[in-house]
mmCIF entry with sequence, helices, sheets and N, C-alpha, C, O atoms, coordinates in Angstrom:
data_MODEL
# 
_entry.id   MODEL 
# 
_entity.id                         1 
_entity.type                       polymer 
_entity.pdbx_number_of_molecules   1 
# 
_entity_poly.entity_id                      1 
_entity_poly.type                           'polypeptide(L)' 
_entity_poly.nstd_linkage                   no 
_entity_poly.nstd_monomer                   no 
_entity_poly.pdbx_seq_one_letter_code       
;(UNK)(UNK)(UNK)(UNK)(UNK)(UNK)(UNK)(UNK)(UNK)(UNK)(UNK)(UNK)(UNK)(UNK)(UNK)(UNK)
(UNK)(UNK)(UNK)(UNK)(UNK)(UNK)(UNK)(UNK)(UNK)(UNK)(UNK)(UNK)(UNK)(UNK)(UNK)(UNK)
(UNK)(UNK)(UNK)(UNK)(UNK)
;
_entity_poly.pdbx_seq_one_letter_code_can   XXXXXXXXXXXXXXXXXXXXXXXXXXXXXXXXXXXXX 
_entity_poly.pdbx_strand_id                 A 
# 
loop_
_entity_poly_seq.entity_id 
_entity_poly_seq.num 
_entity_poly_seq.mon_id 
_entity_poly_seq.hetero 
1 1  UNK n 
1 2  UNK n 
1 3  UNK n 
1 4  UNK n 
1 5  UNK n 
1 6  UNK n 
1 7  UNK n 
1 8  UNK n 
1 9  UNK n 
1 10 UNK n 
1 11 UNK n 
1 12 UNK n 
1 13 UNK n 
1 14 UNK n 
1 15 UNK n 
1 16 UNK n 
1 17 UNK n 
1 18 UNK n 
1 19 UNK n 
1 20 UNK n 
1 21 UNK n 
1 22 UNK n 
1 23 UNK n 
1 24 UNK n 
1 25 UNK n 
1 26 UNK n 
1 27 UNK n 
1 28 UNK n 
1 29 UNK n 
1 30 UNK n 
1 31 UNK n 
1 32 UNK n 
1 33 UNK n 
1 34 UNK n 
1 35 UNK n 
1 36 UNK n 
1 37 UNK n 
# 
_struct_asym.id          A 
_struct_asym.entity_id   1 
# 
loop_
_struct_conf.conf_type_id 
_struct_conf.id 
_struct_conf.pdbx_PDB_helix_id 
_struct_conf.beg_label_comp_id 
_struct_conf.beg_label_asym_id 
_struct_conf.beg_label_seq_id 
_struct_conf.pdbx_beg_PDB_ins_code 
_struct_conf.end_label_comp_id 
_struct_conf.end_label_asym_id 
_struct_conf.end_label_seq_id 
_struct_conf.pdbx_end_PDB_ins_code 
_struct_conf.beg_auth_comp_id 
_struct_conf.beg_auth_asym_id 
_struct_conf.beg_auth_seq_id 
_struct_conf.end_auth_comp_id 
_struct_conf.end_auth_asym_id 
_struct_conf.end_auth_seq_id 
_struct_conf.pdbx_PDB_helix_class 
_struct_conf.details 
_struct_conf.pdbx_PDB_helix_length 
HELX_P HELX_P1 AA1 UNK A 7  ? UNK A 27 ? UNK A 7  UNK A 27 1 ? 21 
HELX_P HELX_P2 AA2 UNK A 29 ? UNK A 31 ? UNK A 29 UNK A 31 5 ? 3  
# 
_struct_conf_type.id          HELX_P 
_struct_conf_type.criteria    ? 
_struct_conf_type.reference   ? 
# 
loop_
_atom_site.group_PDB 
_atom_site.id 
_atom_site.type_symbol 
_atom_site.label_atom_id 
_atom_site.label_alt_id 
_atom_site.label_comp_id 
_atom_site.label_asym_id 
_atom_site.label_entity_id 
_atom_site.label_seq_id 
_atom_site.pdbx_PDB_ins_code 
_atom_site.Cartn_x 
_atom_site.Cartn_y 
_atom_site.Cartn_z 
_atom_site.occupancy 
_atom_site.B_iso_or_equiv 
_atom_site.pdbx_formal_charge 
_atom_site.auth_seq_id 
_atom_site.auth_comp_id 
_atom_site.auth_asym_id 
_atom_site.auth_atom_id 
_atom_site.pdbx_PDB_model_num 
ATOM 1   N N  . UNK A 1 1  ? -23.538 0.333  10.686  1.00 0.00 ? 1  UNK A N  1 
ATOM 2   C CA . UNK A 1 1  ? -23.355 1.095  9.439   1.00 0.00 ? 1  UNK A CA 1 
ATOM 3   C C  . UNK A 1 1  ? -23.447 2.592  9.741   1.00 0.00 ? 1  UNK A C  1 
ATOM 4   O O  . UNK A 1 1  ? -24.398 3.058  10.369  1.00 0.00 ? 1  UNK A O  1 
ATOM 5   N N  . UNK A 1 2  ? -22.619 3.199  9.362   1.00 0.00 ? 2  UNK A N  1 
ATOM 6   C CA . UNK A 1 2  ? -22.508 4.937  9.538   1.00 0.00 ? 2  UNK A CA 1 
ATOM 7   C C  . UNK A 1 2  ? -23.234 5.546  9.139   1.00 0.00 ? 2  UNK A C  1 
ATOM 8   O O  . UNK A 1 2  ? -23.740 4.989  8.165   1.00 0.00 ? 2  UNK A O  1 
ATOM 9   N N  . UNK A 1 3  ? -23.747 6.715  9.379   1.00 0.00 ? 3  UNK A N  1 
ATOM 10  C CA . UNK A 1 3  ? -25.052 7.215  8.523   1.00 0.00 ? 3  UNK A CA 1 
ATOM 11  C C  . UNK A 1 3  ? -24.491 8.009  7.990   1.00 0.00 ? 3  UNK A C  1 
ATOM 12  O O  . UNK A 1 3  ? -23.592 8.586  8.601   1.00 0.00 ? 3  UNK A O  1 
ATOM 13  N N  . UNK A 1 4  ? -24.863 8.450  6.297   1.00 0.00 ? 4  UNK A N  1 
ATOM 14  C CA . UNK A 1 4  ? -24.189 9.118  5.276   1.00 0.00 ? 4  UNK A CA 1 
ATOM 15  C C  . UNK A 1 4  ? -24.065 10.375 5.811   1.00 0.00 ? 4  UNK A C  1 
ATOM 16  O O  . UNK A 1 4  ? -24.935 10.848 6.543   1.00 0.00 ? 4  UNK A O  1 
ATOM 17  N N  . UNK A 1 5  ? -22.641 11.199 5.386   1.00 0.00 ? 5  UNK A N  1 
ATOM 18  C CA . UNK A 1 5  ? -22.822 12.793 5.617   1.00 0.00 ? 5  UNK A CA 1 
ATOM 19  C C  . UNK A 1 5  ? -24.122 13.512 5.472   1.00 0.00 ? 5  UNK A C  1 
ATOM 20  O O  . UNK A 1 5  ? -25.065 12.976 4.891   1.00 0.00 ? 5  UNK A O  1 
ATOM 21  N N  . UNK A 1 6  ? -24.210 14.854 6.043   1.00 0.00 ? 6  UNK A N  1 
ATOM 22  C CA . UNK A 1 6  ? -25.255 15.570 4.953   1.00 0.00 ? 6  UNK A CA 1 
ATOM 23  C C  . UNK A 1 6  ? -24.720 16.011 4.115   1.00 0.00 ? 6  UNK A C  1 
ATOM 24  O O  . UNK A 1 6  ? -23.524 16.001 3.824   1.00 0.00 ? 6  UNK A O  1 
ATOM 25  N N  . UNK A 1 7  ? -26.097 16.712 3.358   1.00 0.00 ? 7  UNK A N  1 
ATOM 26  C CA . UNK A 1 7  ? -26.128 16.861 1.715   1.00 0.00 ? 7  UNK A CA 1 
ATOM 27  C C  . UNK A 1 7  ? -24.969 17.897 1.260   1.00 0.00 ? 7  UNK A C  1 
ATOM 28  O O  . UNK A 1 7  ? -24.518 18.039 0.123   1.00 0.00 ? 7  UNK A O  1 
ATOM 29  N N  . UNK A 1 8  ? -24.580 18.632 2.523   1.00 0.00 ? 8  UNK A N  1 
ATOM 30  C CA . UNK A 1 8  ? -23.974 20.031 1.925   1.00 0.00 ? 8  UNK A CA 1 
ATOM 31  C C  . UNK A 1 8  ? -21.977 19.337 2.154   1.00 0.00 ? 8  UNK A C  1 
ATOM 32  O O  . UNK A 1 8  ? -20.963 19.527 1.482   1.00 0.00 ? 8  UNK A O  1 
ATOM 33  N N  . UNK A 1 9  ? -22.321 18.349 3.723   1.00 0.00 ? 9  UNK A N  1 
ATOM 34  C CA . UNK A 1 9  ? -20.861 18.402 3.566   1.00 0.00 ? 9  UNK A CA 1 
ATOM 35  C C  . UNK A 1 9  ? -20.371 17.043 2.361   1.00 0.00 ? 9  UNK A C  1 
ATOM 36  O O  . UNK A 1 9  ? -19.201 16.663 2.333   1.00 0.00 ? 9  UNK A O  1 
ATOM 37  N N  . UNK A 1 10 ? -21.055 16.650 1.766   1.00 0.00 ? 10 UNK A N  1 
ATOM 38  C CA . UNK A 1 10 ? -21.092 15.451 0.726   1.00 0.00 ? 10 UNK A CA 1 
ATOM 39  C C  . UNK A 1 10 ? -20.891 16.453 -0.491  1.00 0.00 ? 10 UNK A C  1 
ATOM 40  O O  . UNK A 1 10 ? -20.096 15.817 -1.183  1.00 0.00 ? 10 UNK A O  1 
ATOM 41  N N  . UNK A 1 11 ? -21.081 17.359 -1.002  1.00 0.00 ? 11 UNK A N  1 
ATOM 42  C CA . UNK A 1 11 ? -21.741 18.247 -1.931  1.00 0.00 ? 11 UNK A CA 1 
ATOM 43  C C  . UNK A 1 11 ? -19.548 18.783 -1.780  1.00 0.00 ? 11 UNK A C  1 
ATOM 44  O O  . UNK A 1 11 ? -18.806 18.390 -2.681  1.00 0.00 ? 11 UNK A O  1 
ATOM 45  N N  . UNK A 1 12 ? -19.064 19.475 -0.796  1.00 0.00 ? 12 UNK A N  1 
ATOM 46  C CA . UNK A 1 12 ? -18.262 20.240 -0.267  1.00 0.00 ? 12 UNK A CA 1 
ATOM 47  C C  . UNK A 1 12 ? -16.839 19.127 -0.658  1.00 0.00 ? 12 UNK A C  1 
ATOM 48  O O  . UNK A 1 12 ? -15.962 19.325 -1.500  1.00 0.00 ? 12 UNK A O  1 
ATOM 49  N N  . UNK A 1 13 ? -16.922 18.520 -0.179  1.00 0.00 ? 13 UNK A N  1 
ATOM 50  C CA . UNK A 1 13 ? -16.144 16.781 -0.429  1.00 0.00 ? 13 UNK A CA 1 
ATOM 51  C C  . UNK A 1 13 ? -16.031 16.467 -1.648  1.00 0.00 ? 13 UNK A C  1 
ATOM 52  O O  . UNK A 1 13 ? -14.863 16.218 -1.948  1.00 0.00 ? 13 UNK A O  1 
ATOM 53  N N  . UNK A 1 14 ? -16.917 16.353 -2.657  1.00 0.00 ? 14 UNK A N  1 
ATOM 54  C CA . UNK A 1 14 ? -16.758 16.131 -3.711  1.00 0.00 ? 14 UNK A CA 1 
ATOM 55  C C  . UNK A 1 14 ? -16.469 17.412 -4.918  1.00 0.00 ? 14 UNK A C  1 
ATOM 56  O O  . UNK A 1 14 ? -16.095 17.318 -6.087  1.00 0.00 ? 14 UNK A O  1 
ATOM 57  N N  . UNK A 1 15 ? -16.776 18.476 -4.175  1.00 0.00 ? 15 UNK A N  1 
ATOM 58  C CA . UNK A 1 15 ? -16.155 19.842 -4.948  1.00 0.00 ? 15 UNK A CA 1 
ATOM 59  C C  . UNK A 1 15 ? -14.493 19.354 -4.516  1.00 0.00 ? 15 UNK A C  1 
ATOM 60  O O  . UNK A 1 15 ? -13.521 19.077 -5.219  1.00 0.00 ? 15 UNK A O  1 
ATOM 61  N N  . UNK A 1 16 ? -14.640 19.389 -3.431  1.00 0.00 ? 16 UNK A N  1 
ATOM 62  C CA . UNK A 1 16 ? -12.459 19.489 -3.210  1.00 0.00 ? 16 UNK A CA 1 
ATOM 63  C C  . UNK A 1 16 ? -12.087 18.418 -3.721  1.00 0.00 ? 16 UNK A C  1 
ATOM 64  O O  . UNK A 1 16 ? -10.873 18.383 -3.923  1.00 0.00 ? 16 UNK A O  1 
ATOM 65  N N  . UNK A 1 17 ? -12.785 17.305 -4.085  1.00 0.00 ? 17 UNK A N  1 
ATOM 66  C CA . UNK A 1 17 ? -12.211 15.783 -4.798  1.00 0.00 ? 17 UNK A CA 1 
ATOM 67  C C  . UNK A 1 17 ? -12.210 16.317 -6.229  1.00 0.00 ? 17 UNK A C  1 
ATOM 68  O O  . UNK A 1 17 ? -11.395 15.864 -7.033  1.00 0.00 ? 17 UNK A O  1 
ATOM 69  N N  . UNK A 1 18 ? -12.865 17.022 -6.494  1.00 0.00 ? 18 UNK A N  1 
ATOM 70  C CA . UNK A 1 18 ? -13.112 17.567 -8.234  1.00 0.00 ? 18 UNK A CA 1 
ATOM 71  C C  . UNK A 1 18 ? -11.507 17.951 -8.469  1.00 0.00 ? 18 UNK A C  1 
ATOM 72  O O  . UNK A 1 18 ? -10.615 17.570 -9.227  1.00 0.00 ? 18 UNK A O  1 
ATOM 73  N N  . UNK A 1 19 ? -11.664 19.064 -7.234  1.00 0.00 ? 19 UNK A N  1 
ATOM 74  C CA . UNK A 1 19 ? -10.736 20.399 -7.629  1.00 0.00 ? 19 UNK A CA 1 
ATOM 75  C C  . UNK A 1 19 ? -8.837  19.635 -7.567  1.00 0.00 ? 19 UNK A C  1 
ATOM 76  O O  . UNK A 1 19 ? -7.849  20.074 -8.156  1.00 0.00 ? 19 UNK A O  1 
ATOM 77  N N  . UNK A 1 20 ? -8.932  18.448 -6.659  1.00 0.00 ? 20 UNK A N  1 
ATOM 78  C CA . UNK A 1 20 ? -7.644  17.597 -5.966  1.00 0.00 ? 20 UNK A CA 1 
ATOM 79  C C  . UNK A 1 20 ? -7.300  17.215 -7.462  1.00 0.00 ? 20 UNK A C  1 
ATOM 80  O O  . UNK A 1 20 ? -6.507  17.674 -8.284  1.00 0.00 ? 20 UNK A O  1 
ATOM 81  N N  . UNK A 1 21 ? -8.335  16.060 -7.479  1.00 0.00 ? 21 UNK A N  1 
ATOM 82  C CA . UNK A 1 21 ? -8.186  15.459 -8.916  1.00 0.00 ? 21 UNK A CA 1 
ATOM 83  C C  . UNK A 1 21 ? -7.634  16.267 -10.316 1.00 0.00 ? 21 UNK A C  1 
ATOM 84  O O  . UNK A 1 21 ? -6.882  15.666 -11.082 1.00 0.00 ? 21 UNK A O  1 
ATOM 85  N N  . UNK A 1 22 ? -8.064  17.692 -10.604 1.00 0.00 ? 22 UNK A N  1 
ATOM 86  C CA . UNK A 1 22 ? -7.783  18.581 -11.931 1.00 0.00 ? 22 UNK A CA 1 
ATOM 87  C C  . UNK A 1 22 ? -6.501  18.898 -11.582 1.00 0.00 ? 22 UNK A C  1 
ATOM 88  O O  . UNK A 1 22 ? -5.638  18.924 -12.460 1.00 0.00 ? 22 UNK A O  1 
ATOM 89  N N  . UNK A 1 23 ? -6.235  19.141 -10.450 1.00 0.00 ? 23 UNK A N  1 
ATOM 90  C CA . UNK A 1 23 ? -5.042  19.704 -10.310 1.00 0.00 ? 23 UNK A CA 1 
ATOM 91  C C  . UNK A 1 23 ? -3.563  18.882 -10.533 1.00 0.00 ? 23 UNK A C  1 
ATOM 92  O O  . UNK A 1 23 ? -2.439  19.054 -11.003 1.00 0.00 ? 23 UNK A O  1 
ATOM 93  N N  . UNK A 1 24 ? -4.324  17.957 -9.911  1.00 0.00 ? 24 UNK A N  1 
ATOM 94  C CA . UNK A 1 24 ? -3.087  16.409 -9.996  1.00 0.00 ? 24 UNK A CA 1 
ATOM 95  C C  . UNK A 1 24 ? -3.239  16.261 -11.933 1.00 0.00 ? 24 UNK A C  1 
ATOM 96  O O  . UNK A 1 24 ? -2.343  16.294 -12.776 1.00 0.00 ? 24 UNK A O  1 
ATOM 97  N N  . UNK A 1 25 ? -4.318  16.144 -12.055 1.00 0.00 ? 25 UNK A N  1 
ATOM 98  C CA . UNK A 1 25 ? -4.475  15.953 -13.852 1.00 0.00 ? 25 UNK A CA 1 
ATOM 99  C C  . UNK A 1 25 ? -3.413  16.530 -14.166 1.00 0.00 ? 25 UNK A C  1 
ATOM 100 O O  . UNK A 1 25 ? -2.427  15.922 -14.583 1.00 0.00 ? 25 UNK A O  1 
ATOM 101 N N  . UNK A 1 26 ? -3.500  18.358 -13.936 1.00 0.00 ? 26 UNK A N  1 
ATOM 102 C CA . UNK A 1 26 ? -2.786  19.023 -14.646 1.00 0.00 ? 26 UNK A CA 1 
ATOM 103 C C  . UNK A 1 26 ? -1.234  19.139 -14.778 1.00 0.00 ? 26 UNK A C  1 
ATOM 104 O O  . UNK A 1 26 ? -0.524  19.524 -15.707 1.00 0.00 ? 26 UNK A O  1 
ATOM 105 N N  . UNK A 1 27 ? -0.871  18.531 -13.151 1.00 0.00 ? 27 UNK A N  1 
ATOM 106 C CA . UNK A 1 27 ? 0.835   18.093 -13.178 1.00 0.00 ? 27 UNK A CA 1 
ATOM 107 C C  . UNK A 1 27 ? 0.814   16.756 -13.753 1.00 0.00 ? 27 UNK A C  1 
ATOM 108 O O  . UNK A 1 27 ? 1.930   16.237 -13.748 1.00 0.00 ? 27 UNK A O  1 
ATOM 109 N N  . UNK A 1 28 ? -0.148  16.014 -14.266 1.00 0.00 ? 28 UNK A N  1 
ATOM 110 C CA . UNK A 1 28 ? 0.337   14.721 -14.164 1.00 0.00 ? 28 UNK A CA 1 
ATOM 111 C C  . UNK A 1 28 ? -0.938  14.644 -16.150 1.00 0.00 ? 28 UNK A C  1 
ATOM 112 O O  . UNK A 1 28 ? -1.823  13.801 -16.294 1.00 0.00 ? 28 UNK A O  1 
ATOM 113 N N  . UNK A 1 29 ? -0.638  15.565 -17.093 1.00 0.00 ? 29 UNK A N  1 
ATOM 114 C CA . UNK A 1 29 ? -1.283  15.113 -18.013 1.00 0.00 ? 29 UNK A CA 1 
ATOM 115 C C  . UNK A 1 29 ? -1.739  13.627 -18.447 1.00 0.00 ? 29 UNK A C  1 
ATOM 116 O O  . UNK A 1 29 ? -2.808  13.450 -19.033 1.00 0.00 ? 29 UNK A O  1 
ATOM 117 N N  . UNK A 1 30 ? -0.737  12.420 -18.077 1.00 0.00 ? 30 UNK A N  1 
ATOM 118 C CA . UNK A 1 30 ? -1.605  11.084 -18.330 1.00 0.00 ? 30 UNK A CA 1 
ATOM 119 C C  . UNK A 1 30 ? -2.215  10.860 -17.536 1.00 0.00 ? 30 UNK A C  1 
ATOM 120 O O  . UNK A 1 30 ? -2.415  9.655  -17.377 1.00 0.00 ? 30 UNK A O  1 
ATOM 121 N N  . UNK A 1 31 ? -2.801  11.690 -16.680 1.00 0.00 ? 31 UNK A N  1 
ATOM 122 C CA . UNK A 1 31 ? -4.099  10.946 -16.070 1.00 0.00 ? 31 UNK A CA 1 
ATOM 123 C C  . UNK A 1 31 ? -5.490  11.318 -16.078 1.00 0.00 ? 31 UNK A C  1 
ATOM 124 O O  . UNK A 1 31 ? -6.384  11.180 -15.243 1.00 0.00 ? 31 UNK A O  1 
ATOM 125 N N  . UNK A 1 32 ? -5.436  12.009 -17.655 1.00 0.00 ? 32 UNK A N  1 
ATOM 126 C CA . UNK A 1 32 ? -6.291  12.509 -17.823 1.00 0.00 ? 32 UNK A CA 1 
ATOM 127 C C  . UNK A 1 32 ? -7.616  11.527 -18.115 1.00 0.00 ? 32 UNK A C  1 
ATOM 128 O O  . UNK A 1 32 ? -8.751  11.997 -18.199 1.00 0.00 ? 32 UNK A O  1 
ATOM 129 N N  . UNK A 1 33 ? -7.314  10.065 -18.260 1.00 0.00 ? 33 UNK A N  1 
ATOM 130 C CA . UNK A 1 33 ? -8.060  9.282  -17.899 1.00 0.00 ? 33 UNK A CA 1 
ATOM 131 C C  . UNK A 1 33 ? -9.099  8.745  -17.383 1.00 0.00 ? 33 UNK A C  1 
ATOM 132 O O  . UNK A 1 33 ? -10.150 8.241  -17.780 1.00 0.00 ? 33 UNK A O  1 
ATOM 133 N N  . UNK A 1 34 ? -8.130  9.149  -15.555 1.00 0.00 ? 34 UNK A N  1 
ATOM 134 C CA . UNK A 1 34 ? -8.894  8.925  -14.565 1.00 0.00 ? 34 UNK A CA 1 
ATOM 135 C C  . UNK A 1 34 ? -9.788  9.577  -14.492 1.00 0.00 ? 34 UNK A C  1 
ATOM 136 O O  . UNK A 1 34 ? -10.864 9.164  -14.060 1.00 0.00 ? 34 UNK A O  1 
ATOM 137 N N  . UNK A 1 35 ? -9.594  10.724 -14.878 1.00 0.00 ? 35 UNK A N  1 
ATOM 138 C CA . UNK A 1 35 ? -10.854 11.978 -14.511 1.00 0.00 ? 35 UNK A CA 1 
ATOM 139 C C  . UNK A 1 35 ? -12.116 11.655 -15.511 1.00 0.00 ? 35 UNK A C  1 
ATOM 140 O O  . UNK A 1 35 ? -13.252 12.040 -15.236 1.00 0.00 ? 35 UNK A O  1 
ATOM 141 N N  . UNK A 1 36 ? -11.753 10.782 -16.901 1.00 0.00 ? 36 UNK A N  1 
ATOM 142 C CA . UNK A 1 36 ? -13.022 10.325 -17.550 1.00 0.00 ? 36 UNK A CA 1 
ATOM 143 C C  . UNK A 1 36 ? -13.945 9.370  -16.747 1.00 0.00 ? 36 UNK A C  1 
ATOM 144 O O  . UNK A 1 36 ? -15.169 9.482  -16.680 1.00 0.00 ? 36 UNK A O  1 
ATOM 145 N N  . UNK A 1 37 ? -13.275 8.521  -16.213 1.00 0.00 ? 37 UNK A N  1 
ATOM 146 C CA . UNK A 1 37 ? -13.955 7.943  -15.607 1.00 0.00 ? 37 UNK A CA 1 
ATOM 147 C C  . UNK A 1 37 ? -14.817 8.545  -14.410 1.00 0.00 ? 37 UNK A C  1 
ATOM 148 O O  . UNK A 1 37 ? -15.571 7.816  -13.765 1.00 0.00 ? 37 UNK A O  1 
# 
């Protein structure tokens, strides 16, 4: 079993998954969905 990232590059990863995700939202208004979830 892999041992989890650290805190900062886990933290860094999920800022650019935020930022991937809004952006795709914003060309793609029905998926504004996914991002509720």
């Amino acid at each position: 079993m892999p041992s989890p990232p650290p805190k900062k590059e886990y933290v860094r990863l999920t800022l650019g998954q935020k930022a991937m995700l809004c952006k795709m939202a914003s060309m793609q208004p029905g998926n504004m969905t996914v991002l509720a979830e």
